[in-house]
C-alpha positions, -999 to 999 in steps of 0.1 A, spaced: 697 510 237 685 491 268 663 473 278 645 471 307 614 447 329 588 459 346 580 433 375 539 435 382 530 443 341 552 415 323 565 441 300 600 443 288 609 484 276 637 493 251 649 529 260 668 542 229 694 568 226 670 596 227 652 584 256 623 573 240 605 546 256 588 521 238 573 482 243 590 454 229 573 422 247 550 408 274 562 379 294 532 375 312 498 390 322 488 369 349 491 379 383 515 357 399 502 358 436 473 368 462 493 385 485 528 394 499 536 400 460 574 399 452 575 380 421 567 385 387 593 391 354 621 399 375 658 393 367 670 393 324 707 388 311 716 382 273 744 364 254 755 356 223 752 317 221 729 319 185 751 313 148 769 340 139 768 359 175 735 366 175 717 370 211 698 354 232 675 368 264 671 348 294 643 362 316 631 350 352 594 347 356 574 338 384 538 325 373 511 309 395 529 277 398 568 283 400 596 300 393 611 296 360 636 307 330 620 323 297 647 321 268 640 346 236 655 352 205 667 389 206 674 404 173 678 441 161 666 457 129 678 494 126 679 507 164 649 486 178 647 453 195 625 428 190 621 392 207 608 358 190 608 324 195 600 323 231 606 288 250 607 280 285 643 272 292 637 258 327 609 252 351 595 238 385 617 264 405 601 264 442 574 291 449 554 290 483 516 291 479 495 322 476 528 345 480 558 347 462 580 356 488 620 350 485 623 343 448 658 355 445 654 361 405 686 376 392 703 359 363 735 368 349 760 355 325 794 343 348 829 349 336 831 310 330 805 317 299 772 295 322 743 313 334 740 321 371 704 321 388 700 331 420 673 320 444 661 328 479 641 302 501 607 306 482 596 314 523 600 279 534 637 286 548 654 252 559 629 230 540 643 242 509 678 263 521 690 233 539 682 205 509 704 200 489 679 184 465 656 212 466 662 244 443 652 269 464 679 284 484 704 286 464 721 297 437 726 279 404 746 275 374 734 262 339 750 254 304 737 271 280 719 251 260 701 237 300 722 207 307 742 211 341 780 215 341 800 186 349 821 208 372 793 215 391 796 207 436 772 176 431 767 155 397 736 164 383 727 192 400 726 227 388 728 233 429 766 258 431 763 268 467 730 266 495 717 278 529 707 315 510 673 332 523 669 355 490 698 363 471 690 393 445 725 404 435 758 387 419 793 400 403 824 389 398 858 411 403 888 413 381 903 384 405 870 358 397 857 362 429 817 358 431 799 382 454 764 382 460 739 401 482 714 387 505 680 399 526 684 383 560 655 385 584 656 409 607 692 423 621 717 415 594 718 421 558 750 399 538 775 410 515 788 368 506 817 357 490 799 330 468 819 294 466 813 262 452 799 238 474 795 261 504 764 270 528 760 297 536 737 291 571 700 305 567 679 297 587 702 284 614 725 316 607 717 353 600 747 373 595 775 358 617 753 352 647 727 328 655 694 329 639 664 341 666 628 345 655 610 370 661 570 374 650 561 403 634 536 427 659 499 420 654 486 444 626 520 451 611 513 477 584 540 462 564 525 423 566 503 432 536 526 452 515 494 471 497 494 507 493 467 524 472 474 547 440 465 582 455 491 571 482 523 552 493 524 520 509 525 518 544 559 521 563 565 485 578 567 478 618 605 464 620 606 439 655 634 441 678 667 429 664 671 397 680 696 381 663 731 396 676 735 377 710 751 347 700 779 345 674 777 314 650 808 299 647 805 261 628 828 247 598 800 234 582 789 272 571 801 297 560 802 333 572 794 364 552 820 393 543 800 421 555 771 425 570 744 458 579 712 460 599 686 462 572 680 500 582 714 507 561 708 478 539 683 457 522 706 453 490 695 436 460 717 443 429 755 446 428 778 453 402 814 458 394 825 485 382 858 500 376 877 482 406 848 483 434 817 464 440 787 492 440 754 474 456 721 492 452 703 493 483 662 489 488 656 499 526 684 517 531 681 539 501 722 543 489 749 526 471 774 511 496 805 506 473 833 489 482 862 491 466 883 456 457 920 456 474 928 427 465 921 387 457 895 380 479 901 416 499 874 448 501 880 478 511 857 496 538 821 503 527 813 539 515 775 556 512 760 574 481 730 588 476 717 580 508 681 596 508 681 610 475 662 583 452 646 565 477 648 525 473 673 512 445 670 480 430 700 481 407 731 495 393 748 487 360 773 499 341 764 513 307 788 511 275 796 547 275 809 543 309 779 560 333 763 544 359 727 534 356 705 532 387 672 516 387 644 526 410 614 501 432 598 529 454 563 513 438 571 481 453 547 483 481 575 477 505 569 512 525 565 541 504 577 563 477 608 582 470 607 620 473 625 632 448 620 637 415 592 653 394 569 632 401 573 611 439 551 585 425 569 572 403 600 543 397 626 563 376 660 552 352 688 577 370 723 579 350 750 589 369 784 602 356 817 582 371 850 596 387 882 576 387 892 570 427 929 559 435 930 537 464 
């Protein structure tokens, strides 16, 4: 079975075996912003830390007043899921005003055994990517049970690594290296290589170059993000790229592996997945994956699906060895995909993997 979140509804799905779809919670029924809506019950990861290996669901929840980490029991009887005993694990994440733009929201259980958050800027860039004592920005690490690992950059801080605008994706390879994906503004897209203690540069950085701002044009389609239900969300106005003139070069930060225009990009999830990182792309509507050479070594990035399921969210591996790729073409972040039965709506897709030799 798996289980699945739907980000505007607070409802968390269990798709069985037969693909049957049924409801197994709410998080939430309260709208969680007036406009420029990104947040909601975003990113979910289990693990076993109950007696006798029982499981646990972390879920990321954005709700009128901050970001924060819901923590379930998750227990099975015969094939279906069920969660209890909900508690708020942590609160008071940063969340800017009437939006919740740049909330980051992907959690995920690390190779160390800790749980991973990450954050973007909560839309109030150096502020909160640039202070070290401000959440926001970053991404984190926890013990289990909340307390912050001693082994953390900075005592008492759950702070692993700063200077991130949004940050939706993160995986480790068979060496232990962290990667991560990030939305930059408006000319470069980041694949990072995610290490304790570093920054990583936004706002004064975007991609390897210096940051430039550039206002959005007066009556930008895309400013609102609304579409209606009879039709898709309107295609945004992207500025000029201004952001490519001046290379950043400064110790201090650190540069990212790889990096697109968001035309080819706008990646939020990435996984491993038998030797290659696969990243599932929103704007530019693929998978780049890239397959791992080495410690700390990718090979070139190679296109998938390009076109063919319109904006991806995520991809995960699933236990009989397929890939699963999760759709956000109802996102209101310009427009629908066109394939499928019906263009309207977000779809599950499995995909069936080859063994490559590199």
């Amino acid at each position: 079975q798996a289980l699945v979140d739907e980000r505007d509804t607070g409802t968390i799905l269990q798709i069985d075996n037969e693909r049957k779809v049924t409801k197994v919670a709410f998080t939430s029924t309260t709208p969680p912003c007036e406009k420029f809506c990104e947040g909601g019950t975003l990113g979910m990861t289990y693990v076993a830390d109950r007696p006798d290996g029982k499981l646990s669901l972390f879920v990321f929840l954005t709700t009128t007043k901050d970001n924060r980490i819901l923590k379930y029991d998750l227990d099975k009887v015969d094939d279906n899921w069920s969660l209890s005993n909900k508690r708020v694990f942590f609160s008071g994440i940063d969340r800017s005003g009437l939006s919740t733009t740049h909330n980051g929201g992907r959690l995920a259980i690390g190779p160390d055994g800790k749980l991973w958050v990450s954050l973007g800027d909560a839309g109030m860039r150096g502020s909160t990517s640039q202070n070290w004592d401000r959440l926001a920005g970053s991404v984190l690490r926890f013990n289990l049970d909340g307390s912050v690992p001693e082994d953390n950059p900075r005592e008492g801080s759950y702070v692993w690594a700063k200077g991130l605008r949004d940050t939706q994706g993160m995986a480790w390879d068979n060496y232990g290296n962290m990667w991560t994906t990030e939305f930059g503004q408006d000319t470069w897209d980041e694949l990072n290589l995610l290490q304790k203690g570093k920054n990583y540069g936004w706002p004064i950085a975007e991609g390897k170059y210096k940051f430039v701002e550039t206002p959005l044009p007066e009556g930008n389609p895309g400013s609102n993000g609304q579409g209606t239900a009879e039709s898709p969300a309107p295609t945004p106005i992207i500025p000029t790229m201004p952001s490519d003139q001046e290379e950043f070069n400064d110790s201090r930060y650190t540069n990212p592996y790889f990096t697109w225009h968001p035309e080819d990009a706008a990646c939020s999830g990435i996984a491993f997945v038998k030797g290659s990182l696969i990243s599932a792309c929103l704007r530019g509507g693929k998978l780049w994956v890239m397959p791992v050479l080495g410690d700390k070594k990718l090979g070139e990035p190679q296109e998938f699906f390009t076109g063919k399921f319109g904006r991806i969210r995520k991809a995960t591996l699933a236990p009989d060895g397929s890939l699963w790729l999760i759709t956000s073409n109802k996102d209101g972040r310009g427009g629908w995909s066109k394939g499928g039965e019906n263009p309207k709506d977000d779809r599950i897709i499995r995909v069936s993997l080859k063994t490559v030799y590199y």
